[in-house]
Structure formats: C-alpha cells, structure tokens
N, C-alpha and C positions, 0 to 999 in steps of 0.2 A: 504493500500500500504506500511505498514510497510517494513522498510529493501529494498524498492524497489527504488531505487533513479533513477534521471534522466538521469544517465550516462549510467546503465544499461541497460535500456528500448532503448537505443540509443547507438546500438556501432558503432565503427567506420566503415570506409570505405566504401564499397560496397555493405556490408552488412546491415548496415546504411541503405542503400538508399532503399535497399530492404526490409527491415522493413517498412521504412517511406510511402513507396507503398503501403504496403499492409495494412496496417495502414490508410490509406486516401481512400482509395477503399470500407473501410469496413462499413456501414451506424450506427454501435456502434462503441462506443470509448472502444476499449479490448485491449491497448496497450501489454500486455500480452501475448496475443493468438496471434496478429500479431510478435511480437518478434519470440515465440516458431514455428511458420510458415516458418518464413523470415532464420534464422536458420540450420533448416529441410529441407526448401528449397536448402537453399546455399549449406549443405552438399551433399546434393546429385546433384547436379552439378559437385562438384568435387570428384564426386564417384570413388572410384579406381587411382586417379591422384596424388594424393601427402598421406604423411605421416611422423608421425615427428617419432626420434628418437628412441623413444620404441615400433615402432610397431603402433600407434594407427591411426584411418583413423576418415572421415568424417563422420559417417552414427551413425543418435541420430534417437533415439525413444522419440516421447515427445508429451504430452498429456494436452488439452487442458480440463481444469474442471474448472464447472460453471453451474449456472442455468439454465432452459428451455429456448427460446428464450432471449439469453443474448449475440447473436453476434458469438458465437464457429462455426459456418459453412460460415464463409464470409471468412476467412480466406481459408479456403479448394478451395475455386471459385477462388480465387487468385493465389495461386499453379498452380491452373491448368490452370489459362490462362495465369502465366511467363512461364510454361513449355510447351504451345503452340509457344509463341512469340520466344523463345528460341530454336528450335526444339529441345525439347527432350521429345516431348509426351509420347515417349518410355519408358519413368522411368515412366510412371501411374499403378500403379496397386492398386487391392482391394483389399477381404474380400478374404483370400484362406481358404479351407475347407480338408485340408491335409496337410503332410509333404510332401508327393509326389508332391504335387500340388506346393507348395514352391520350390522345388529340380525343377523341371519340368520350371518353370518359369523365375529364377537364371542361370539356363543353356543356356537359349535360349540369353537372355543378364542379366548380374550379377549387373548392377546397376539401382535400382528399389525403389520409392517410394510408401509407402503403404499410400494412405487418406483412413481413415478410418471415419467417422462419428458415434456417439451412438458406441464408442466403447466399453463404459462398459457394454454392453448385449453380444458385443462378447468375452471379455473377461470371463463373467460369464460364457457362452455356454463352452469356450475353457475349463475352468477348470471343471463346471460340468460334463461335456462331459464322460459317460460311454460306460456299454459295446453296448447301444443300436446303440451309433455315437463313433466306435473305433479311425475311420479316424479322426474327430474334434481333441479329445483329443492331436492328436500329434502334434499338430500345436504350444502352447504356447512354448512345447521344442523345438521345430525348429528354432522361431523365438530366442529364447534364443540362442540359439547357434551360430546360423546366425551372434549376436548380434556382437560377439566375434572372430568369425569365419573370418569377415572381411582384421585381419590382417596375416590371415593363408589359413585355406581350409574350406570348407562347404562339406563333405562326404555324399554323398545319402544311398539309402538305398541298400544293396543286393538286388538281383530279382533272383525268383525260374526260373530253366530252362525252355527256351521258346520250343516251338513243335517240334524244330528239337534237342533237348537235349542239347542246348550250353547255357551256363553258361556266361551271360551278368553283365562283372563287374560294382560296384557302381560310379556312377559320380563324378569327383573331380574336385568342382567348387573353383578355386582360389580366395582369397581375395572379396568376393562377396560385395556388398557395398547396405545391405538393408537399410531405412531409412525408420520413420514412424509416421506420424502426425497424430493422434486421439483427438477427441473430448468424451466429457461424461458432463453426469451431477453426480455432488457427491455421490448420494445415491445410483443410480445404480452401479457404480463403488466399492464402498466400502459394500454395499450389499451383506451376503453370503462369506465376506472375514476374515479369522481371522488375528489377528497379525503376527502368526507363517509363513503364505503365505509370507511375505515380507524376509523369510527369506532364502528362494531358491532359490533366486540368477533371476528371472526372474521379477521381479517391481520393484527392485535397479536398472535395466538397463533405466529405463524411467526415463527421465527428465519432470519433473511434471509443470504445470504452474495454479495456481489456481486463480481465480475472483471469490469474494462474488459479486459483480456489475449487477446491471443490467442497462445499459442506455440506455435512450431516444433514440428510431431509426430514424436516419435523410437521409430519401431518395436520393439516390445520382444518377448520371448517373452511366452504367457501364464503369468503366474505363481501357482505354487498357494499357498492358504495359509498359510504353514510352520509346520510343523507340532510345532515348540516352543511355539511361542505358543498354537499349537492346543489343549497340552496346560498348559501354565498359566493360561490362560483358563479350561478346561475343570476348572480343579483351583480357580481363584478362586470361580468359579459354585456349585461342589460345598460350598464352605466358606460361602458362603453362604446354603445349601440350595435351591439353583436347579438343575433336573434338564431335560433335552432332554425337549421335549413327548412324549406317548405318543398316537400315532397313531393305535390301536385305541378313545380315550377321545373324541375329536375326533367331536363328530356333532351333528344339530342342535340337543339339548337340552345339551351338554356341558359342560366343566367353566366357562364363563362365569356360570353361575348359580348357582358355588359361591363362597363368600367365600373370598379366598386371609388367608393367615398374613403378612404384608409385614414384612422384620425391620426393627425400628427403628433408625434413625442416627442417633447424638445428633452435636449439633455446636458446636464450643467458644466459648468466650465473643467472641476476636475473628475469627470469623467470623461471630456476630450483628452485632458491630458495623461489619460488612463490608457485610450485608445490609442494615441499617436506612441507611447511606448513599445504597444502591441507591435506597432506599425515597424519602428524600428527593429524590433528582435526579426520580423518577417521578411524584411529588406535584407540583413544579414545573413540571414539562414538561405536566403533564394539564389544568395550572389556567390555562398558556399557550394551551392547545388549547381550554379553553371559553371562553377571551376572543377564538376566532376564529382561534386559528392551530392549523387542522385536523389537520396532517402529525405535531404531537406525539402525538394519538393512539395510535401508533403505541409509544409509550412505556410502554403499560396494562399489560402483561405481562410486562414485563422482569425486574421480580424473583422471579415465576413460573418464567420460563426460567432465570435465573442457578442458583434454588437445587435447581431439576432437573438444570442441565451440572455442579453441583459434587456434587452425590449421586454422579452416574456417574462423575466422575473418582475420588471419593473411593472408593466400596463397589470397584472395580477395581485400588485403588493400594493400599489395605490391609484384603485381604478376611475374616482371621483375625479384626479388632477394629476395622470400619470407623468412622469420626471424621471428618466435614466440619470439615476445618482451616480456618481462616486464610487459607493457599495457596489450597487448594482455592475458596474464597468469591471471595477476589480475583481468581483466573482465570478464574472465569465472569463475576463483575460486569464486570470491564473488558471480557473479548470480547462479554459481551450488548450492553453502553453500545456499545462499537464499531459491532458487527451494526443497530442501531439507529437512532443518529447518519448508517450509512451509508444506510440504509431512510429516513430522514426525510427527507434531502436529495432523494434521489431521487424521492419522492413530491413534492415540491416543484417538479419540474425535471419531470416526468413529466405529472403527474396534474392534471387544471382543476375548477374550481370550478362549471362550469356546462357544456353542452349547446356554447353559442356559443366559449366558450374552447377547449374540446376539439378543437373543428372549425375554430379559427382556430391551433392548435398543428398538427393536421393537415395542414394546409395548407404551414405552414413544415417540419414536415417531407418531403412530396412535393419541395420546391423545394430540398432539401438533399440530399435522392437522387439528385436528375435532376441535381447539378452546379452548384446556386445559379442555376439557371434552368428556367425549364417553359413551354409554352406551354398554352394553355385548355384543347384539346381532350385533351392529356394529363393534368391537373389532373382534370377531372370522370372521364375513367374510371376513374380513381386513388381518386375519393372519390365514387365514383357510390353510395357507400351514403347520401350523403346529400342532400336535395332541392337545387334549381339555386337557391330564395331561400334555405337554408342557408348553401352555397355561397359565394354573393354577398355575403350580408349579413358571411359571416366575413372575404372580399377586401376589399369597403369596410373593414372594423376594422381592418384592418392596414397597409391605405392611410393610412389617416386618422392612425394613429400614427407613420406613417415608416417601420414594418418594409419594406414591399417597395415595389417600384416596378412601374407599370402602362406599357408599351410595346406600342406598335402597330411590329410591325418585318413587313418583306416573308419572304416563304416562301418553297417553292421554286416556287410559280408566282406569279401576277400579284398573287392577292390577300395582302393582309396580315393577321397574324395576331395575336393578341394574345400577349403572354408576359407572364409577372411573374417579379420578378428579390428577390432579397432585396437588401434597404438597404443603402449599404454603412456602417460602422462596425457 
C-alpha cells in the first residue's frame, strides 16, 4: 500500500460515503477497487451536468487489476445496485463490439457507464482484432475518443446512400459522458502489450488501480443501498439540476444530439496552483519518455484525470455552490500521481520492448509457475503460440545471460529429458 494513505482511500463528502458503501458491501477488503468504483460511479451521475473551467467533465475510465478471485467483481454488483436505487439503470451498459455500436448507443442517451469484467481479454480482442473482426478493431479508437470527446462532440460515422439515394449525414453526439469500470487480472492485461502501446494516447486515458492482495472472503448479506444516502444524493443531483434519465426520450435519435447546459465550477486560486504542479511532474515525465523511457507515457493524462476526480468530489461535497478547493485538487493530484507511479512500474516489470523480449519474459514466467523448473515438452505447449525458432532463439537469450540453466536430467523412463531451471541469485 505504498504511497496509499488513508486520506486517499477516503475522500470527502459524498463521495466518501459512496466509497464507504461499496467498500462494506464487498465480502474482501479491496479498499482500492471500491474507491476506483465509488468514483466511476459518482462520475457518471453527474454525466453531462457540471464542468470546470477548461473544459473537463466527469466521465474516468479506471481499471481495477488484481488476482483471480481477489474481490475485482463485488464492486461491479455494487454499481449496479446504486444505479438501480438511484434510477438510473439507464447508464448500464457493456461489452460493445463496434464503433457503430458505441455511436448507436450514445445517441439514444449520451451518459452511459460501461462495467466491464475480465476486461483484459477484451482489451487484447480490441487491439488484436484484424481483418477477420474489422468491426472489433474500431472500438478501442472510439472509446478513445469518446474519452475526450466529452467536452466537445463525438462524430459518427458517414453512411453510404440508403435505397432511395439520400445521403444520411453523420450523428453529432454532444459532450457524451462515457464512463468505464473494468476489472483484469495483471497478466492478461499486460499480455501481448509492448511498451510503445502506452504510447497512443489510448491506456494514459485509464486510471489504473492495482492490489497484489488477496483477502480472506467474509460472507456478508446482500446489502441494499441505504437509502439516506439515496436520498441526499438524490437531493445533491437535484441542486445541481441533474434529473434521472427519462426512458420514454431514450431512442435512437435521442437526447445525444442535443447540447446539454453543463453548470460551470469555478475553482480557487490554490487549486490552480495545485494543478499547474501536476502539470509540471507531466511535462517531465513525457520528455523522459521521448528520450526513450517508454512507461512514462503513461503520465499524458494525469492532469486530465486529476481535474475530472476533483470536479466529482467537489460538485458532491458542496452541491448548493460547488468550488474545486484546494483539498479537492490535492486529493486527486496525489491519488492520480499515485495511480500512475503504480501503472509505470508495472509497465516496466510487465510489458517488453520487442516480439523476442516478450517471449523470453514468457518463458521465465512458465518456469515460475511450474515451481522454478519445466521441462521442454511442457514449455512449448505452454507457448505453442509461438514458433519452435521463437522459442529457441528466446532459450539461447536467457542462457546466454545466466537467467536459466539448461539440464539434461533422466525421466521416468530411460530417456533423458531436457529441463530449464531459472538461475539461481
């Protein structure tokens, strides 16, 4: 929990409490994952209603990473039962398998939360996605854009003339307010990813939340929203002039291609100079990354994200005459820089620079599962995705550095088999 203090884990206000919910709901202790929930949550609540100064709105993509059953989907059950007690079922959404499908969705109503679960398999799908699934592939840019798009327009696509030869222009969906909570486990996610990916401008947009943890699950009742909160929330939104979507208005040309009214949040003088700090660590860390140290990338966004988590703690903490303080700036800069810092490393520790590195990390990890020993035949069907001079040529690399060691030891019959053993120190 390095760098993660208890102030963090615990912000103020409303948000606060909405944390602390879903936090208490959860039968593991992932104060993490309930944080980046509570959050994600709150942002899209106030999807499209307020916005501070530069433009920037509510709506965070942020990703919960962790082990196999380590508590990442108790959080998601949560979401979705505030956003029953709340009526706003209507922001649920899932797994879209297009750009059209995204544009199609957006338009019918623009503020929309994506729970996603195992989203590092759809991640990987999104980016492998060739010519056999053209549609897939165009989803990661969409989301990308969308990301951004929030505080301006989201453009559909042109469409070819329909039967009667008229020419149906592209949808212009105003300030759409997607929002997006995913879960993964680390290898899947970083799996198949090289460094240079963090550099397109599409995984600096996520706010990362990481737990090596796994705790003890402690069976709880299901718990319902309570419904004080339910009704001061409900009373915050209202002073904000944020009203439970209307269902009857949701359709495919719907209110997405109306321009919403966003109330503005002015915010005080040291909170600029809260932000302009952020701004510097970002500038530095960017200009590391084009002198060749990749993982900074990952830094592009951060005062994006900062001054989006301080809008939402602030328009929830004091909704009568909202004001990004001070507090407010400082509590996002430090858990963005945190969220970050932990993202970088990771990427570091994770992720390779090349094809050969990837597959020679691969490797040392099959030999870490198997118990710091493997033998051949188990090795290649382990990484039968990739060719036998792949293979080979990544085992020479790591021979050659010392990482493992190459044994011919006896089986259980006559002949002898090969193993590789990691190094030892």
């Amino acid at each position: 929990m390095s760098g993660w203090t208890k102030d963090l884990l615990n912000p103020p206000g409303l948000v606060g409490e909405v944390v602390d919910w879903i936090r208490a709901s959860s039968g593991m202790e992932q104060p993490k994952f309930a944080l980046a929930a509570g959050l994600t949550l709150c942002g899209s609540l106030l999807g499209r209603g307020v916005k501070d100064y530069t433009g920037q709105r509510t709506n965070l993509y942020a990703l919960a990473i962790g082990h196999t059953s380590a508590g990442k989907n108790a959080p998601i059950q949560a979401i979705q039962a505030a956003l029953a007690a709340n009526r706003r079922e209507l922001l649920l959404a899932g797994k879209v398998t297009s750009d059209s499908a995204l544009e199609i969705l957006l338009a019918a109503y623009p503020v929309r939360l994506f729970l996603l679960d195992e989203i590092g398999h759809y991640i990987a799908s999104l980016r492998s996605a060739g010519y056999s699934n053209g549609h897939l592939k165009t989803v990661m840019p969409a989301l990308t854009e969308c990301w951004s798009a929030a505080s301006g327009a989201f453009v559909g696509k042109a469409r070819s003339l329909d039967s009667n030869g008229k020419w149906k222009p592209p949808r212009v969906i105003h300030e759409p307010c997607a929002s997006l909570y995913g879960t993964t486990v680390p290898g899947v996610l970083f799996d198949g990813l090289a460094e240079q990916d963090f550099a397109d401008g599409s995984l600096p947009r996520f706010l990362t939340f990481i737990s090596e943890t796994r705790p003890r699950f402690v069976a709880k009742p299901a718990l319902a929203f309570p419904d004080d909160l339910r009704k001061r929330l409900e009373a915050a939104l209202i002073r904000l002039g944020i009203f439970p979507p209307d269902e009857t208005k949701a359709d495919a040309e719907g209110g997405g291609v109306k321009p919403p009214t966003a109330r503005l949040v002015p915010e005080s003088p040291g909170a600029a100079e809260v932000f302009n700090a952020l701004e510097e660590l970002k500038l530095e860390a960017l200009n590391q990354a084009d002198a060749g140290d990749a993982p900074m990338y990952v830094w592009g966004k951060a005062v994006e994200n900062a001054r989006r988590v301080a809008l939402i703690v602030a328009a929830l903490r004091r909704p009568k005459s909202p004001l990004v303080e001070e507090r407010d700036a400082r509590f996002a800069s430090e858990l963005v820089a945190v969220c970050v810092s932990e993202m970088v490393a990771y990427v570091r520790e994770n992720c390779a620079t090349s094809k050969g590195e990837r597959i020679s990390r691969d490797v040392i990890r099959c030999i870490k599962r198997n118990g710091g020993k493997i033998d051949k035949g188990t090795l290649t069907m382990q990484l039968r995705r990739y060719t036998r001079d792949e293979r080979n040529d990544a085992i020479d690399d790591l021979y050659e550095a010392g990482r493992i060691v190459i044994a011919a030891e006896r089986g259980t019959g006559a002949k002898k088999v090969t193993f590789y053993r990691l190094a030892a120190g």
